[in-house]
N, C-alpha and C positions, 0 to 999 in steps of 0.2 A: 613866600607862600606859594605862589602859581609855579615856583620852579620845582620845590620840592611836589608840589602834584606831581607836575610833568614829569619826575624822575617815577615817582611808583607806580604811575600809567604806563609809562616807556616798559619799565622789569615786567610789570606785568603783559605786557604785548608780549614779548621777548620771549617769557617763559611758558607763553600759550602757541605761540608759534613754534617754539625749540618743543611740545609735545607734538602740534601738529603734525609736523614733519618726521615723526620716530626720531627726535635728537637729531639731528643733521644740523651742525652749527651753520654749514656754507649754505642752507638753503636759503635763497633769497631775501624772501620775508624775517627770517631769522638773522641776516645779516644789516638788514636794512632798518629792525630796531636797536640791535642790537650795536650797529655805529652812533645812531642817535643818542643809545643810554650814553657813547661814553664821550660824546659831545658833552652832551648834561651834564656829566660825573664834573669835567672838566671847566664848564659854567658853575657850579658848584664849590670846585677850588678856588676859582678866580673872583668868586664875588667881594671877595671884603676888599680884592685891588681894585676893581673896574666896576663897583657897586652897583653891582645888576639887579634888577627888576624887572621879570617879566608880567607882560600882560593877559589875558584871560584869552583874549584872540587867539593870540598866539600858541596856545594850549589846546585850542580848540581846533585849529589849523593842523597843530601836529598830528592830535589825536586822528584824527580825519585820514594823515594818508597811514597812520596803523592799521585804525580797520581796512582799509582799502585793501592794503597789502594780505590782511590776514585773511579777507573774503576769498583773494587768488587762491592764496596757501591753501586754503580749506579745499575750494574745488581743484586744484590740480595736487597736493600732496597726499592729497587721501585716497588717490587710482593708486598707490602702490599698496593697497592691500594690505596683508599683514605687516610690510613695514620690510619686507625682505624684495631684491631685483635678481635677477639671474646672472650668472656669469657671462659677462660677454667677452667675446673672443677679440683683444686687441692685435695685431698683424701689421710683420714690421713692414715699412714702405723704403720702398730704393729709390734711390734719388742718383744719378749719376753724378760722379766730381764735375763731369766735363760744366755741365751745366754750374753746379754751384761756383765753379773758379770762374766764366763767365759773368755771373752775377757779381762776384767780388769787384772786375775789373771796371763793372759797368759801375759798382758802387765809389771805389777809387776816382774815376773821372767824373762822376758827379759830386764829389764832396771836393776836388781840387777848381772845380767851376764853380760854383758856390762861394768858395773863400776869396774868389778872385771876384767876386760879385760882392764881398764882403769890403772889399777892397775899397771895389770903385765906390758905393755907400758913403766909404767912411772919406775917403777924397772929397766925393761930389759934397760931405757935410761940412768939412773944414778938418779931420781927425786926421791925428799921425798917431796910432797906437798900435799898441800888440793886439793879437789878434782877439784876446779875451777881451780887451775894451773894442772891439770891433762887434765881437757879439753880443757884448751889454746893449752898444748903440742901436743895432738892429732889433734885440727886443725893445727895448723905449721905443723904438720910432713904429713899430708895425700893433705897437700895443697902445701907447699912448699917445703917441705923437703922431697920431695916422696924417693928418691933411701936412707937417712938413717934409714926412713921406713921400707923398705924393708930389708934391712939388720936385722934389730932386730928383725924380722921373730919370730912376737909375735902371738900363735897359736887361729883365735877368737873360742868361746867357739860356741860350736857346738848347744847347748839350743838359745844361743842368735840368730843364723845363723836362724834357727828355728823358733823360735818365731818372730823376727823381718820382715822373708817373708809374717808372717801371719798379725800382729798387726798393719802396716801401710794402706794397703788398706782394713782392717775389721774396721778399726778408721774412715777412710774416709766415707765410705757406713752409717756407725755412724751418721755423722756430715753430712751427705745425708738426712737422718731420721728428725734429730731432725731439722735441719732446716725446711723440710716439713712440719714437724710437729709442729713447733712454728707458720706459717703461716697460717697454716691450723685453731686449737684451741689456739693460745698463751700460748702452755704452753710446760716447758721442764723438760723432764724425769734424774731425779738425776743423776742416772746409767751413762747416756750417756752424761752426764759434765764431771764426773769422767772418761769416754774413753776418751774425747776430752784433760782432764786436763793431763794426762798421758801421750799425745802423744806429747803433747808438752812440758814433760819431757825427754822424749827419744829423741827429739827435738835439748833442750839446753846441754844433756850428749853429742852429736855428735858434739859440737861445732859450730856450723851454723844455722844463723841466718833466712836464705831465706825461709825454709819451714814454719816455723812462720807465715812468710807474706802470703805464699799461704793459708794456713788456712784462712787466714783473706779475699782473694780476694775468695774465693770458695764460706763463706758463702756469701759476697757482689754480687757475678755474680746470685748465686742461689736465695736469697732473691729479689733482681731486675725481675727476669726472672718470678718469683712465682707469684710476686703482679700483673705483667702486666694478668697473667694468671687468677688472680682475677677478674684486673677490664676489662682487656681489655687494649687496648693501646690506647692511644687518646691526647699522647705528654707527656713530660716528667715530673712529680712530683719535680718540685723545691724543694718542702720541706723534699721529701728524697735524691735531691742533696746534701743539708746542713746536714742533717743526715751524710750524705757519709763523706764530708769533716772535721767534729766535731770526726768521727771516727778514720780518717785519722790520725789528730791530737793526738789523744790518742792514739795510735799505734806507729806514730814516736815515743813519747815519751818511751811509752812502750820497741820498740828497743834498744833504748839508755839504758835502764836501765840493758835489757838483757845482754848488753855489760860486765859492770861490774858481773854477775853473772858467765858469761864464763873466768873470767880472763882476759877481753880485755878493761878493763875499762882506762887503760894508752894512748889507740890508738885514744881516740876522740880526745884531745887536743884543738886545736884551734878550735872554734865552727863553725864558717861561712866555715873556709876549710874544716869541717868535712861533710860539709852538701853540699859544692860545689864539692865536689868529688864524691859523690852520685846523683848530677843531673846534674849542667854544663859541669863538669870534659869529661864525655863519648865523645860530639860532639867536645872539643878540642883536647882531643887524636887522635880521627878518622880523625879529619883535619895533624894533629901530621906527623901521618900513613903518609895520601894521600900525602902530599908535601914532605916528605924524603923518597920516594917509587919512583921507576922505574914500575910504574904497567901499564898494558897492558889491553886495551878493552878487548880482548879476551885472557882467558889463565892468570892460575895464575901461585903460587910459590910452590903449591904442587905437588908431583909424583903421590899421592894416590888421587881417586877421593873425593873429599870433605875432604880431613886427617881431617882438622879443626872445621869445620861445624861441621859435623858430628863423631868426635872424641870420641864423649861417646858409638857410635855404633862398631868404630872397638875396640876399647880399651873391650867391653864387648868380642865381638868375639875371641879376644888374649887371653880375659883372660878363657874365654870356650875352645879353641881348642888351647890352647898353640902355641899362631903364635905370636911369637914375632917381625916379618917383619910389623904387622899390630900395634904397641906401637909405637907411635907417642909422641915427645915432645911440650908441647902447646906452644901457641905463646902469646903476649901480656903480656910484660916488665913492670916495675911501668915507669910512665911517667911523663916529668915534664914541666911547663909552661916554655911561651920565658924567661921568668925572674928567670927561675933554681928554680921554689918553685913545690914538689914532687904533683901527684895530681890522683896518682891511675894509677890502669892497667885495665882499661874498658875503651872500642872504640864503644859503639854502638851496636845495629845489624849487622850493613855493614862487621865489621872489617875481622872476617875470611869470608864472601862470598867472598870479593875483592881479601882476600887472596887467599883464594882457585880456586876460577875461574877468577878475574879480573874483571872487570866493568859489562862485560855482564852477570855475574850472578844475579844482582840484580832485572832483570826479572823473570827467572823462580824462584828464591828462594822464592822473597816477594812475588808471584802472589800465588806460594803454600799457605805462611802464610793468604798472605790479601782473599785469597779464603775459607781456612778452618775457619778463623773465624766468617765472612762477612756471609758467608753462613750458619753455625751451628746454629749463632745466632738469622738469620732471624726464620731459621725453630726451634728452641727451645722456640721463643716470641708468634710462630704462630699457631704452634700443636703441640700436645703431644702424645707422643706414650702410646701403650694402652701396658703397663706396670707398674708394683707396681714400678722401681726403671728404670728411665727417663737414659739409660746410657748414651746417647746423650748429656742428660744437664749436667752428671756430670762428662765425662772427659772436656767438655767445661768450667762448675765451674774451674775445675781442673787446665788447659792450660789457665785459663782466666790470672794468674799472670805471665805465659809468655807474654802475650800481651801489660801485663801493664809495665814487663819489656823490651822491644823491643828497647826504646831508654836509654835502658843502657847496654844491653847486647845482644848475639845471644840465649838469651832463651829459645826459641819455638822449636829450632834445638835441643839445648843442653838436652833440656830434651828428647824430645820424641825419641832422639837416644840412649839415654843412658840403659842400662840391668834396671834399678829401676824402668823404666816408662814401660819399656816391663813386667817386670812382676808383677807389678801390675792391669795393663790392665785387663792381664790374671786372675790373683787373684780377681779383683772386677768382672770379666765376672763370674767364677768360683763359687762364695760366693752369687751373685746373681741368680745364678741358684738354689743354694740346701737351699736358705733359704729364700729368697723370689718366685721368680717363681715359681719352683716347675715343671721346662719344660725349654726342649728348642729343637729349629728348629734345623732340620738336611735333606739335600735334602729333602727340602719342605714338610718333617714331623712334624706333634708336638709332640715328644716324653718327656711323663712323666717321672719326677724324686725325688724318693722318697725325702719328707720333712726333712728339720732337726730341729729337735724339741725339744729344751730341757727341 
């Protein structure tokens, strides 16, 4: 009963925001019920295996970050007027080889320090395996197994520390380039496959899977955002919906195969539970939560402001200023349907805001999220900043695979708290100064900054 609401609440968001926005499927709002309908769809097909029942909370929680989202949409997709944007002038960017084969070499020597760090791991654990069961072991141990982790107090190589500050967000500003620049001429530079191919080696050597995906939503959000800059906006391109979706598909698949490459190829098993644990699974945990929880409107279950939320922020700060009062252990257990079958430990976005602050957080938290996106995106469709490298568009490329992940996870917190996203910020701020710009404002100076030029 409460599912089937929730499904014609969900369509009906969906199809108030896909007017809001003059049809624009990737606008925010639109994509953000529009994942949830087909979470639903997919709780839906799986009830009669894993005899779901949700509860009225839980409906009422969802309901809650719709409007949220659709308040944004309302005040920020309705500055476009009639529904039409201007042409904006995309302009190809040079990028020297010298530098990008640089980057490659630097990528090279940190992905061969790395494995030899993979090494020692699997030594200092007791393991004589191939390197795929090397990287299984590394993800259990920094995932689940953190304190016998810590214990094997395995030294990482000082090269890799190094290299890997650098070669993540100079791969990205990369794959900034060469997208721009497929759009611009159709055409892409050798070089800068070869950075992208590499990154997503260093990728699959870390075990995890998700930055994969962001690749994949960075160039989606930025290709989308480019073409409108071509033609103008004047409703949505169906026929690079179908593009998107034929993607899509080759990319699940794509994952799946990752799997076995990591050593994790035992974990798919049964295919419908592999795949409803990836998108039903989340809104029945979170219902899981709500009805075996004593939770409170106001006021959650943390001492620390936001511990959970924001747990990638203090865990960075512990691990800078040696505060261990500020190492927090996460929350969210594997969970299992009313009929005892395992079904994952993902709850949503909701799960730690509820935690951490109780019902009333889901105001100020989502209104942050459905504001930064709602807003970035209108202004990313509609001007362009008078820049060689848009950074507006590409932390939004960036955070775009937070949004898409939103109903399966608290990802838009997770990341942008975490030390990897703070210094990378920094690093693409950094690298866009001394090799594209060539300047930058300071109390409303423009101070030049010599070129780097290889």
């Amino acid at each position: 009963m409460v599912l089937g609401l929730l499904v014609i609440f969900t369509f009906l968001f969906l199809i108030i925001n896909f007017k809001i926005s003059k049809c624009d499927f990737m606008n925010p709002a639109v994509l953000f019920c529009g994942l949830f309908f087909i979470y639903e769809l997919i709780c839906v097909i799986g009830t009669p295996y894993y005899e779901i029942e949700l509860h009225i909370e839980t409906l009422f929680v969802l309901l809650a970050g719709f409007i949220i989202f659709s308040f944004s949409n309302i005040i920020y997709a309705t500055r476009k007027g009639n529904g039409t944007i201007p042409i904006i002038s995309n302009k190809y960017i040079h990028l020297p080889n010298s530098i990008t084969i640089a980057l490659i070499i630097i990528q090279i020597i940190t992905c061969y320090f790395f494995i030899r760090y993979l090494r020692s791991i699997a030594a200092a654990y007791g393991l004589n395996g191939s390197l795929d069961d090397m990287i299984n072991l590394y993800d259990k141990l920094t995932k689940f197994w953190t304190e016998t982790f810590n214990r094997l107090n395995v030294t990482i190589p000082m090269p890799y520390r190094i290299g890997n500050l650098i070669t993540t967000p100079a791969a990205y500003l990369v794959l900034y380039v060469m997208v721009n620049n497929f759009v611009v001429r159709k055409k892409v530079n050798i070089y800068q496959i070869a950075v992208i191919g590499l990154l997503c080696v260093q990728i699959l050597l870390n075990g995890s899977r998700s930055p994969l995906l962001r690749i994949f939503t960075f160039v989606l959000a930025m290709m989308y955002i480019l073409k409108i800059h071509q033609r103008g906006y004047r409703g949505s391109s169906f026929k690079f919906f179908f593009k998107i979706i034929k993607w899509v598909l080759i990319v699940a698949v794509l994952m799946f195969i990752t799997l076995y490459a990591m050593g994790r190829g035992n974990k798919i098993g049964n295919i419908w539970n592999y795949i409803f644990i990836y998108t039903g699974a989340p809104i029945v945990n979170l219902d899981t939560y709500i009805s075996s929880s004593n939770i409170q409107f106001v006021g959650g279950q943390s001492v620390l402001f936001g511990a959970q939320t924001l747990k990638g922020f203090y865990s960075y700060l512990a691990k800078v200023f040696n505060i261990s009062a500020l190492r927090y252990a996460g929350i969210g257990s594997f969970a299992f349907s009313n009929n005892g079958i395992e079904i994952g430990n993902v709850y949503t976005t909701y799960f730690k805001i509820i935690y951490d602050f109780g019902y009333i957080g889901i105001l100020p938290m989502m209104l942050i999220t459905s504001t930064y996106y709602c807003k970035t995106y209108q202004k990313s469709i509609s001007n362009k900043k008078n820049r060689i490298i848009d950074l507006r568009l590409f932390y939004y490329a960036y955070l775009f695979n937070d949004l898409v992940m939103l109903p399966f996870s608290a990802r838009f917190y997770e990341t942008i708290s975490e030390g990897i996203f703070i210094k990378l910020v920094l690093a693409v701020w950094l690298l866009d100064i001394f090799i594209f710009e060539n300047s930058v404002h300071l109390f409303g100076k423009k101070l030049k900054i010599p070129a780097l030029r290889m």
